[in-house]
C-alpha positions as a Markdown table, in Angstrom:
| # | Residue | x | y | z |
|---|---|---|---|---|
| 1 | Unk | 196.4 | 155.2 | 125.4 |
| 2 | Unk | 196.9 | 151.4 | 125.5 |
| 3 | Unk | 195.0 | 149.1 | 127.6 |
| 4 | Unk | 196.5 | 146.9 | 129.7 |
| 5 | Unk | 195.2 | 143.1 | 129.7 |
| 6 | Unk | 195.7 | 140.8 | 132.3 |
| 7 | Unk | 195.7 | 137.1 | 131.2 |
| 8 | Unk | 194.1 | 135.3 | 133.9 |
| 9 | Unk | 194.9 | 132.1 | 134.7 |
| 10 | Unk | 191.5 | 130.8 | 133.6 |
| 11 | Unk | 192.4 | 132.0 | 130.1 |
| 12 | Unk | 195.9 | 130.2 | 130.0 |
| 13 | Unk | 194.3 | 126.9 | 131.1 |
| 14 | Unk | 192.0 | 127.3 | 127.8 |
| 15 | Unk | 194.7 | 128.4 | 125.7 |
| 16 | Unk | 196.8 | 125.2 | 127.3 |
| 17 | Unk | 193.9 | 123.1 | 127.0 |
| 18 | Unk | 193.1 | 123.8 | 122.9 |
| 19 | Unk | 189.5 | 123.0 | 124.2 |
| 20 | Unk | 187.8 | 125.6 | 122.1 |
| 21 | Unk | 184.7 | 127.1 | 124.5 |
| 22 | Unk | 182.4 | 127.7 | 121.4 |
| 23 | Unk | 181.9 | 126.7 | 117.6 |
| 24 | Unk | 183.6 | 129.6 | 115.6 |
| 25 | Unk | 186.4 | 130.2 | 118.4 |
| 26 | Unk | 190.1 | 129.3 | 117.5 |
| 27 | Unk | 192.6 | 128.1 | 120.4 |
| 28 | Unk | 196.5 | 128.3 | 119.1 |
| 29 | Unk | 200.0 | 128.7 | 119.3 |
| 30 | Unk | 202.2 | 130.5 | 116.8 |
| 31 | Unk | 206.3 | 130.1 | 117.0 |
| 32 | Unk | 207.5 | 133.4 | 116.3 |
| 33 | Unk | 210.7 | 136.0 | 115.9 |
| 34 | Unk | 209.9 | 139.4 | 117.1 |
| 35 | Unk | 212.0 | 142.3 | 116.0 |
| 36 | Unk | 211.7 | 145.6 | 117.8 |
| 37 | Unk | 213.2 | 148.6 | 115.7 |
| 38 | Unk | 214.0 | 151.1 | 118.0 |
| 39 | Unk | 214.1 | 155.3 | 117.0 |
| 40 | Unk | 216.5 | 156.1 | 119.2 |
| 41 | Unk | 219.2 | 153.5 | 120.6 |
| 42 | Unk | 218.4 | 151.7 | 123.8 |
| 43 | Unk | 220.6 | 153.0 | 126.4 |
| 44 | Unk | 221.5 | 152.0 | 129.8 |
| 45 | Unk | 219.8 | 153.7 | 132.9 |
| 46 | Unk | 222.0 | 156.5 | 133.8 |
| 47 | Unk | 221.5 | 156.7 | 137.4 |
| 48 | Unk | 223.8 | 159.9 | 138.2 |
| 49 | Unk | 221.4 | 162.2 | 136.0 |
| 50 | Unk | 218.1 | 159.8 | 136.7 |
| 51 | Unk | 217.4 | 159.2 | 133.0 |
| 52 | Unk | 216.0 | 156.3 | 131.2 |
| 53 | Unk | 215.5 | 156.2 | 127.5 |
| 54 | Unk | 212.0 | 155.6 | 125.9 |
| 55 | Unk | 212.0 | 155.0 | 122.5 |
| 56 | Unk | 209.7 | 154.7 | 120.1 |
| 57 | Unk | 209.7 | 151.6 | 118.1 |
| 58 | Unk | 208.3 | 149.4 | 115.0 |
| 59 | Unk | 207.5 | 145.5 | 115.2 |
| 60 | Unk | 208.4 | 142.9 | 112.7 |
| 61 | Unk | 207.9 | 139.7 | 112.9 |
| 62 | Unk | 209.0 | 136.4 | 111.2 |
| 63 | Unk | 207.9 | 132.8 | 111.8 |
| 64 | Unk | 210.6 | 131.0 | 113.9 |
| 65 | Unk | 210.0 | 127.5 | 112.8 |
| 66 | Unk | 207.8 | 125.2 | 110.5 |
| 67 | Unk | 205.9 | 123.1 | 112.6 |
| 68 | Unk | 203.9 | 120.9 | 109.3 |
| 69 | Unk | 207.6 | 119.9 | 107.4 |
| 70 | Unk | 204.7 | 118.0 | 106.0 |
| 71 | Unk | 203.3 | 121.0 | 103.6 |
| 72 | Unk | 205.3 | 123.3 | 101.5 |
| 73 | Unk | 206.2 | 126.9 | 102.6 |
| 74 | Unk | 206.2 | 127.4 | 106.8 |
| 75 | Unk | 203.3 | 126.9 | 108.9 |
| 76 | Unk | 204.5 | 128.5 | 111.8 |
| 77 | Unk | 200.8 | 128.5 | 113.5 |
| 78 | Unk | 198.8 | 125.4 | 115.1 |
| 79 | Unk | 195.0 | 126.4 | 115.3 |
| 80 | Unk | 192.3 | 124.1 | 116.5 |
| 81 | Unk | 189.3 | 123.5 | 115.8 |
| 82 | Unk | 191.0 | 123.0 | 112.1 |
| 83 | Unk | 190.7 | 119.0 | 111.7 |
| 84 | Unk | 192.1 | 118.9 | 108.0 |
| 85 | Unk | 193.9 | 121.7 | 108.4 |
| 86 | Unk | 195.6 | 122.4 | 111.8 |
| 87 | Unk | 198.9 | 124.5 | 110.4 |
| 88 | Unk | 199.1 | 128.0 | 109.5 |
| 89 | Unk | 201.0 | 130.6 | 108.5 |
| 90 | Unk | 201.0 | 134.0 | 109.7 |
| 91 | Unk | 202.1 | 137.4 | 109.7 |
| 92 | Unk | 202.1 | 140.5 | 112.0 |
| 93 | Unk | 203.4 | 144.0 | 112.2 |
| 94 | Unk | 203.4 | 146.5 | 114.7 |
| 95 | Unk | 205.0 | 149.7 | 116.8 |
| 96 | Unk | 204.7 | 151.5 | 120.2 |
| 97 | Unk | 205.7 | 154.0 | 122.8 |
| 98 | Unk | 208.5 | 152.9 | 125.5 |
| 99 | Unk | 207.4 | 154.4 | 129.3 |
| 100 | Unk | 210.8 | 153.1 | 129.6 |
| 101 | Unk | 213.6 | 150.2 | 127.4 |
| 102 | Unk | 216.6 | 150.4 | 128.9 |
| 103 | Unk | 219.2 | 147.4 | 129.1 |
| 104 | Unk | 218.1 | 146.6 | 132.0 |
| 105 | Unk | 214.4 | 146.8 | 131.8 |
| 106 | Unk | 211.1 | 147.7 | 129.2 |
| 107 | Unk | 207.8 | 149.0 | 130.1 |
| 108 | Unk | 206.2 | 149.6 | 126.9 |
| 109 | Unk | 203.2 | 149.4 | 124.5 |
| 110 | Unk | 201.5 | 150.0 | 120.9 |
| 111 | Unk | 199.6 | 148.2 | 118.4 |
| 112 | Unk | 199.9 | 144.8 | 117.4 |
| 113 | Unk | 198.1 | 143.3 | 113.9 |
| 114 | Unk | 198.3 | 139.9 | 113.1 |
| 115 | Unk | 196.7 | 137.7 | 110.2 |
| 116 | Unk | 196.7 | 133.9 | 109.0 |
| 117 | Unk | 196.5 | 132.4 | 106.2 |
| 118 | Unk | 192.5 | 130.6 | 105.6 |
| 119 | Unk | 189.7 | 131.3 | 107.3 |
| 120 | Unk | 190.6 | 133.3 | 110.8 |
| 121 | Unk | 189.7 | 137.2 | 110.5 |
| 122 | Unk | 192.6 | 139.7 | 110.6 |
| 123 | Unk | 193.3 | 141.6 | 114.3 |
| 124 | Unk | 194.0 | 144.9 | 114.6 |
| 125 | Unk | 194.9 | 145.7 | 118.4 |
| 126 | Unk | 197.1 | 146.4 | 121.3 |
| 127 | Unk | 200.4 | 145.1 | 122.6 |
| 128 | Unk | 201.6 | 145.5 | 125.6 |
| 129 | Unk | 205.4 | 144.4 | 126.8 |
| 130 | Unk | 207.0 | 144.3 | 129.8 |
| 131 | Unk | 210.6 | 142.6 | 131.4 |
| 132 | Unk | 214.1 | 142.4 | 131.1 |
| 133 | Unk | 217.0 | 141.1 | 129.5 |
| 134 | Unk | 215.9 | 137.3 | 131.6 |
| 135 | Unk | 213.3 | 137.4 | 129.6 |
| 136 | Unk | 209.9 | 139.3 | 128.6 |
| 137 | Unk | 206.5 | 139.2 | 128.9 |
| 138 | Unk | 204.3 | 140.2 | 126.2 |
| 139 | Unk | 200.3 | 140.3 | 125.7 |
| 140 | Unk | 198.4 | 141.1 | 122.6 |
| 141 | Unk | 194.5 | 141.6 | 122.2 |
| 142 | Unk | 191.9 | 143.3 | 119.9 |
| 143 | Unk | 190.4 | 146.6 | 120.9 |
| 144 | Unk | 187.7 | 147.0 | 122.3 |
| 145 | Unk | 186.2 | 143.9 | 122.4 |
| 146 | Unk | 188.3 | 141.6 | 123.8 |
| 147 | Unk | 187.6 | 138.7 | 120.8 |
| 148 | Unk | 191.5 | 138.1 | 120.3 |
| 149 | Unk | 193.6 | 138.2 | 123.4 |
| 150 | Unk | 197.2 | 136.0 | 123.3 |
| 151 | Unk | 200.6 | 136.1 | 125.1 |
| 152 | Unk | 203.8 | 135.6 | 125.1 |
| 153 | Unk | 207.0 | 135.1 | 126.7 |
| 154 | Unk | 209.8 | 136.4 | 124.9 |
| 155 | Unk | 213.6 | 135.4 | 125.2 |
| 156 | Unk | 217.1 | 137.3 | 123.0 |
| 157 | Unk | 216.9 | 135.4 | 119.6 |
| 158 | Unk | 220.5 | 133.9 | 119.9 |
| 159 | Unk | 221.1 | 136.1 | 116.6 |
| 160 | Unk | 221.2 | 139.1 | 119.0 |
| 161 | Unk | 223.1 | 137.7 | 122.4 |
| 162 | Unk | 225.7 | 139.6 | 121.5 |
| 163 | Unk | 224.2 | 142.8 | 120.7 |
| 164 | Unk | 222.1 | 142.6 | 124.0 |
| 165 | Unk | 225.7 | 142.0 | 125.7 |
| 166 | Unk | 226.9 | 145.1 | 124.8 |
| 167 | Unk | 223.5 | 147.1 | 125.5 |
| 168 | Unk | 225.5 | 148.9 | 128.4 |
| 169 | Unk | 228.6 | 150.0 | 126.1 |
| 170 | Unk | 227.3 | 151.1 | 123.0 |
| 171 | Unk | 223.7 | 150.9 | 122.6 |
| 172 | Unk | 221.2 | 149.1 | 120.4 |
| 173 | Unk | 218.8 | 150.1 | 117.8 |
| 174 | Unk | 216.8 | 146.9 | 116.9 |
| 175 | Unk | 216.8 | 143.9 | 119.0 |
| 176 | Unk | 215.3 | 139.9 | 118.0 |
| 177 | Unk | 212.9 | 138.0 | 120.5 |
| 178 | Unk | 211.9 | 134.6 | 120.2 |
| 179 | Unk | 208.7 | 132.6 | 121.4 |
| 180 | Unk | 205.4 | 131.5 | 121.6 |
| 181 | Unk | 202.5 | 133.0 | 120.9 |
| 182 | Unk | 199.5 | 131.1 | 122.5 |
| 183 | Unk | 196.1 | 132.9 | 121.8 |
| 184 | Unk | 191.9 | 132.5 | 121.8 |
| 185 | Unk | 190.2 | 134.2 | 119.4 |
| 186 | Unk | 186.5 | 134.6 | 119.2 |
């Protein structure tokens, strides 16, 4: 249903680089909080009947931090080429299917739509999110043509430590990343 995307590392050294490879492409990084909403609690793997949960879930997402204290309001997005104006906001919104989230490990995937404030066209697309509680990988692109592809890696947003603690013992129903989303779009 989704399609995977494999970020090579030819298209992290262009993301890193913020060397745009042609007029009307944006290179940038967004800071971001990313809230899963989960229909069913997480559970741990229960290894005496082999199940695993698989949840469906929703995505919200917040800006983490204001990186132009310069402007009013947050500008959680740098975006280049933008020479007078670098900072943006943004906003996304999401959900998926879980082949497996567990405490101890997510395989998982859905859609993923993301806007900015001036000039650079919404995305519809794809997410797909993969890890553990050490951290998670997560990779976002437009379907089918490829013009938007971004990732992520995605730690517990100290706001949930706790709740991810006690994953194992009772469960969770939402749970807050944090991190960076570093994206081309074409």
């Amino acid at each position: 249903m989704f399609r995977r995307v494999t970020v090579t590392a030819g298209v992290l050294a262009l993301l890193a680089s913020g060397s745009p490879a042609q007029a009307g492409t944006w290179v940038g990084a967004c800071a971001l909080d990313v809230t899963f909403n989960f229909t069913t609690p997480v559970r741990a793997t229960n290894a005496v009947a082999l199940t695993v949960s698989r949840p469906n879930y929703s995505i919200s997402v917040a800006q983490a931090k204001d990186l132009d204290p310069l402007t009013g309001g947050v500008q959680a997005c740098h975006v280049s080429p933008a020479l007078l104006a670098p900072f943006r906001s943004t906003w996304a919104w999401g959900g998926g299917e879980s082949w497996v989230w567990t405490c101890e490990v997510t395989d998982a995937g859905g859609t993923w739509n993301e806007g900015w404030s001036s000039s650079i066209p919404l995305v519809y697309g794809s997410h797909v999110i993969e890890g553990g509680p050490g951290g998670w990988s997560m990779t976002v692109h437009d379907s089918p043509s490829l013009r938007f592809v971004g990732t992520m890696e995605l730690t517990v947003h100290p706001d949930d430590a706790v709740k991810l603690a006690q994953c194992r013992t009772s469960g969770m129903t939402s749970l807050k990343m944090t991190g960076i989303l570093t994206f081309q779009y074409s």
